[in-house]
C-alpha positions in Angstrom: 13.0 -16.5 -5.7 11.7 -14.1 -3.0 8.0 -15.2 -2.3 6.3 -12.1 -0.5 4.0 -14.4 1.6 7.1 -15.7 3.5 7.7 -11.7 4.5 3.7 -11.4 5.3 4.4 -14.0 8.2 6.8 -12.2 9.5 9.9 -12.6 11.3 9.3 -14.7 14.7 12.3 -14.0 16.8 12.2 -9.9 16.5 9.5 -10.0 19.4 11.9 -12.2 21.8 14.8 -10.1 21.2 13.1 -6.9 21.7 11.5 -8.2 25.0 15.0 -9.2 26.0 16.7 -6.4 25.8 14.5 -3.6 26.2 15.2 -2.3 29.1 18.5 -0.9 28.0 17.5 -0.1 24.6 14.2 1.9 26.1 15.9 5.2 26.6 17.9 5.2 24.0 15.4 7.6 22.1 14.5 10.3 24.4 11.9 11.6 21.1 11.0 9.8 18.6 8.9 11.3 15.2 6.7 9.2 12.9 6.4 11.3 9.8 3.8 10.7 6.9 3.3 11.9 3.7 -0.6 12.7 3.8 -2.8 14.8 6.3 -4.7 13.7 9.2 -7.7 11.8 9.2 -6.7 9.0 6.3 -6.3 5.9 6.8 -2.5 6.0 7.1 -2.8 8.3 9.5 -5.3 6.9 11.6 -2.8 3.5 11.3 0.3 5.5 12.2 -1.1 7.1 15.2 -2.3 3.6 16.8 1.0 2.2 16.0 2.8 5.8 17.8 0.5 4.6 21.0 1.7 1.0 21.1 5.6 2.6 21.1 5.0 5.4 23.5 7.0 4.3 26.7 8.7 1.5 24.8 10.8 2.6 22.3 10.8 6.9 23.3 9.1 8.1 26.1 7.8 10.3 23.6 6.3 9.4 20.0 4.6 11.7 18.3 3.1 11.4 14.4 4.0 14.2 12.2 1.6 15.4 9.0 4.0 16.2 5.7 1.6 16.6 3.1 2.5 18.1 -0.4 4.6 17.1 -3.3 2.5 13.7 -3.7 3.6 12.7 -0.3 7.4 13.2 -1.7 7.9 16.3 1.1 7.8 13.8 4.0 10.1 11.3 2.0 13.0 14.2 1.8 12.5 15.2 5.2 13.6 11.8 6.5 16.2 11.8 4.1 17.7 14.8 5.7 17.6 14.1 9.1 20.1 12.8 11.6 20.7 9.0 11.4 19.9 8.3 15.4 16.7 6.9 15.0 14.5 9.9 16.4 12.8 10.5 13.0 11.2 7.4 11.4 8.5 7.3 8.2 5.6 5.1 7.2 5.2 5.2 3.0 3.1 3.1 1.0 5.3 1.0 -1.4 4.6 2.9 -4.7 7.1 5.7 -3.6 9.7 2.5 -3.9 8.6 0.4 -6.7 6.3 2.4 -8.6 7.1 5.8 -9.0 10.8 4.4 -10.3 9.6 3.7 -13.1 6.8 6.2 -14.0 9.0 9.1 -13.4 11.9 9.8 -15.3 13.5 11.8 -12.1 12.9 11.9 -8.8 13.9 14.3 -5.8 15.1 10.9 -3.8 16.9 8.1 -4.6 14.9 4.9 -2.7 18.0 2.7 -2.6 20.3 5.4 -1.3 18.6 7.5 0.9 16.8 5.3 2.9 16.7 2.6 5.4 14.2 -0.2 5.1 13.2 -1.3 9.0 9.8 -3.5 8.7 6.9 -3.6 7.0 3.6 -2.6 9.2 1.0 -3.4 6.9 -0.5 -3.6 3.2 -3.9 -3.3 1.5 -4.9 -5.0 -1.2 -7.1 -2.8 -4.2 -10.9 -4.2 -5.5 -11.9 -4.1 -8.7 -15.6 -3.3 -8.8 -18.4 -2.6 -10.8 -21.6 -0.8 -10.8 -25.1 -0.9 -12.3 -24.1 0.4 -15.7 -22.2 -3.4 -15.7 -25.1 -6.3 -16.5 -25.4 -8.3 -13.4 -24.3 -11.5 -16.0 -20.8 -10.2 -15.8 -18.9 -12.3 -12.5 -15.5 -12.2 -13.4 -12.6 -10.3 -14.5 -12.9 -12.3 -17.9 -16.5 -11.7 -18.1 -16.2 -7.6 -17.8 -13.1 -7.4 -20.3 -15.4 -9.3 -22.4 -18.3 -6.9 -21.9 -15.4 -3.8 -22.3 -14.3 -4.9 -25.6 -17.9 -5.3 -26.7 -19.0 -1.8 -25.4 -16.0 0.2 -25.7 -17.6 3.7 -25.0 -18.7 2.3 -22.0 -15.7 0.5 -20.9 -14.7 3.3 -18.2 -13.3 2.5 -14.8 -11.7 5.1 -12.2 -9.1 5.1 -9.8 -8.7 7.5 -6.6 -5.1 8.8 -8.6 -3.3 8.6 -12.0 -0.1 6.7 -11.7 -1.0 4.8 -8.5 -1.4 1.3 -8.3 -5.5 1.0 -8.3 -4.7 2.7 -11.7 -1.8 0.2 -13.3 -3.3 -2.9 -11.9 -6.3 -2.8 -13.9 -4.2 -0.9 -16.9 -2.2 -4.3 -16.8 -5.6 -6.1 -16.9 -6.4 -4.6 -19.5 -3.5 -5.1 -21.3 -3.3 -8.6 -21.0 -6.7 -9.2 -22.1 -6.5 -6.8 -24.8 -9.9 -4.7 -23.9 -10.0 -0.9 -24.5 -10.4 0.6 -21.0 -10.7 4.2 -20.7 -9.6 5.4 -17.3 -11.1 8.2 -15.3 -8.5 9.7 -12.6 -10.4 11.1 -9.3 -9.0 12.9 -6.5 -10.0 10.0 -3.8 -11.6 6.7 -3.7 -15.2 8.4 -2.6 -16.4 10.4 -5.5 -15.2 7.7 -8.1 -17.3 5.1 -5.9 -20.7 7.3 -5.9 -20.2 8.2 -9.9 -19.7 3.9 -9.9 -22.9 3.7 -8.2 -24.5 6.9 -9.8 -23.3 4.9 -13.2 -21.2 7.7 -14.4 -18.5 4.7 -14.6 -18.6 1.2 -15.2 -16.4 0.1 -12.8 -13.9 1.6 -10.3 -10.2 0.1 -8.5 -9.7 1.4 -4.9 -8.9 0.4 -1.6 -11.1 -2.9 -0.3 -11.4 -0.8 3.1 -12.8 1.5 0.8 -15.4 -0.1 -1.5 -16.8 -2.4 0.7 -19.5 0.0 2.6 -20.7 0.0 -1.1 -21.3 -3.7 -1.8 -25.1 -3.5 -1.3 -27.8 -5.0 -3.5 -27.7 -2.3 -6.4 -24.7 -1.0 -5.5 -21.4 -2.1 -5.9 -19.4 -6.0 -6.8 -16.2 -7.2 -6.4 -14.6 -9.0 -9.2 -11.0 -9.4 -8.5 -8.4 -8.1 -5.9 -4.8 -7.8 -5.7 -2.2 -9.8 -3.8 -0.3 -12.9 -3.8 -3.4 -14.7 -1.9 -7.0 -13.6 -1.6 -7.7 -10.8 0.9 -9.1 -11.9 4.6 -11.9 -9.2 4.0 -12.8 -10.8 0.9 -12.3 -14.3 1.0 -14.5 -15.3 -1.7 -13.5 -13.1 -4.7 -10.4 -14.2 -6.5 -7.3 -12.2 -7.1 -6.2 -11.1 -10.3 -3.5 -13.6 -10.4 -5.5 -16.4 -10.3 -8.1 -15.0 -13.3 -4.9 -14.6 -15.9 -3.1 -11.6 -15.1 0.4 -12.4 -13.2 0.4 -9.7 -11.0 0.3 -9.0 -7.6 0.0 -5.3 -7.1 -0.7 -4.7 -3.4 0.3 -1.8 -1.8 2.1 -2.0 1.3 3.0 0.8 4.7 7.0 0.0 5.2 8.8 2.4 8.0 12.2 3.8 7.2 14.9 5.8 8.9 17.1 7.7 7.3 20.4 6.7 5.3 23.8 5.6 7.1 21.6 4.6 9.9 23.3 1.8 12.5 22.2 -1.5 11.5 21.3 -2.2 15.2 19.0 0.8 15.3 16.7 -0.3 12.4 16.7 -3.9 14.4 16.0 -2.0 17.6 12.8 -0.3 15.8 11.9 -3.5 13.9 11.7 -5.3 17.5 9.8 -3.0 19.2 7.3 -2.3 16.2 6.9 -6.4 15.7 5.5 -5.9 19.3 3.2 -3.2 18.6 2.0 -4.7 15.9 1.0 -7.9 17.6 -1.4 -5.7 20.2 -4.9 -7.0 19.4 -6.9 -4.0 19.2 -4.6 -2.4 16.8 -4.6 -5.3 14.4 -9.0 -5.1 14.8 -8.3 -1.2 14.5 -5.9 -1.7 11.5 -9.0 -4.0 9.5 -11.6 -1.5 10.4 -9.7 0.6 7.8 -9.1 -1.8 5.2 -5.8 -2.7 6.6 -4.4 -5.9 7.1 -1.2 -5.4 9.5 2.0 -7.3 9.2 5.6 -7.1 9.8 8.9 -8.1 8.9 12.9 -8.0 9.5 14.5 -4.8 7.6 16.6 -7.9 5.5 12.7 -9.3 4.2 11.4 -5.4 4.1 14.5 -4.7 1.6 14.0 -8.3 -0.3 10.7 -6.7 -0.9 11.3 -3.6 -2.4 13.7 -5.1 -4.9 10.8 -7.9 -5.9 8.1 -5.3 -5.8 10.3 -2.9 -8.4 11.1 -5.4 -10.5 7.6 -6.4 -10.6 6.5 -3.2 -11.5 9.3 -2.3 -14.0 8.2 -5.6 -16.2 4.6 -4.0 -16.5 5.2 -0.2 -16.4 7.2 -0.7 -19.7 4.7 -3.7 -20.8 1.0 -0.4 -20.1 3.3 1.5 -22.0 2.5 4.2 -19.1 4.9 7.9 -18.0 3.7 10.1 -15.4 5.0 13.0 -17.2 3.3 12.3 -20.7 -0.2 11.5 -18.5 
């Protein structure tokens, strides 16, 4: 069975391969293109740009990050799909376009086994589930607030920054498999959700940890759970949702890709170099500063992923009951 933790260590000899032959693999990209699906200033964006630094001179003399909003991030995914295979144009995409949206949509304008090339993780974030003062402070676990929904069901609201998206399924499966009767409220972004949770408009909200933790202040916000296979280095001391009855992982991850029909040794080539990069100190304390926790990975362990990650989601998309097209 593929255990994701064994990809979130990473792969140990990309970093001495990369050093060995990178002088003859340096110029090999006169150009190179990072595209994302989202504006600047996210995140992401802030992420891709540290990581476009660390390969500047390395990999391309030139790097530069490109801004493809529009379509739900799906505008950036065809453009890599449509350019030349010669490992000038590469994309960071958060997981969900892979093994999410699969199985919410009932088409799609790509096909992620097809059109793409998996090259290496660079990083995931894990989602908190927190509540506000509309929740009794008596209520410390995940069990303890289903309890509470399914005793005051018109209260029993929680938000997430987008329909569809995993801060939004994770605690749908929750729910599910405690049988409470959330109601969810979509937002457009983790920050108004987390000032209506605090306002107590909502009685709990799911979003990034980088995200809700400037809000865990006395009479503001608390963390009850978080996703991913082990507990979160930001939050150490609040369990996942796995280990309070709900076998699920649901962390999002940034993969890069190049486009389909792709040399196998170019993706290596790009894996190498980005393990380094990666590995650069003040890009991993950048990386946490926004809620990111940076990791990387052979294209073999990235694609092992995927497959895990879909299948994951395919079990509880049809268990929620959830389509993107009937929401």
């Amino acid at each position: 069975m593929f255990d994701r933790r064994d990809c979130l260590r990473a792969a140990a000899g990309l970093a001495g391969s990369a050093l060995a032959a990178g002088t003859s693999w340096a110029q090999q990209v006169a150009s190179a293109r990072l595209l994302i699906g989202a504006p600047a200033g996210g995140a992401g964006d802030s992420f891709l740009r540290r990581v476009a630094d660390k390969l500047r001179g390395g990999y391309a003399p030139t790097v530069i990050v490109e801004n493809r909003p529009g379509a739900a991030g799906q505008i950036a995914l065809m453009a890599t799909r449509d350019a030349a295979p010669d490992g000038a144009t590469l994309l960071m995409t958060p997981s969900t376009f892979f093994s999410v949206y699969p199985h919410t949509y009932g088409k799609l304008p790509y096909r992620p086994a097809e059109d793409f090339t998996p090259v290496s993780l660079m990083a995931y974030t894990n989602f908190a589930l927190a509540v506000g003062p509309l929740v009794p402070e008596s209520v410390k676990t995940l069990d303890d607030f289903m309890a509470w929904g399914r005793a005051h069901p018109d209260q029993a609201t929680y938000g997430s920054p987008a329909t569809g998206a995993i801060p939004h399924l994770v605690v749908a499966a929750a729910a599910h498999q405690f049988k409470a009767p959330l109601r969810h409220v979509p937002y457009r972004g983790s920050v108004p959700g987390l000032q209506d949770l605090r306002g107590g408009q909502i009685a709990a909200m799911s979003s990034p940890i980088g995200a809700v933790m400037p809000h865990l202040v006395p009479g503001g916000a608390r963390v009850l759970a978080v996703t991913g296979a082990g507990r979160s280095g930001l939050l150490p001391s609040v369990p996942t949702y796995r280990e309070q009855g709900v076998p699920l992982d649901g962390q999002e991850w940034f993969g890069l890709f190049l486009p389909a029909q792709v040399k196998s040794e170019v993706a290596t080539r790009v894996a190498a170099y980005l393990k380094i990069a990666l590995q650069q100190p003040d890009l991993v304390e950048g990386a946490a500063k926004l809620g990111l926790e940076v990791a990387s990975s052979t294209p073999q362990q990235l694609q092992a992923m995927i497959r895990a990650d879909s299948e994951e989601w395919r079990v509880w998309v049809k268990k929620i009951g959830f389509s993107a097209e009937a929401s």
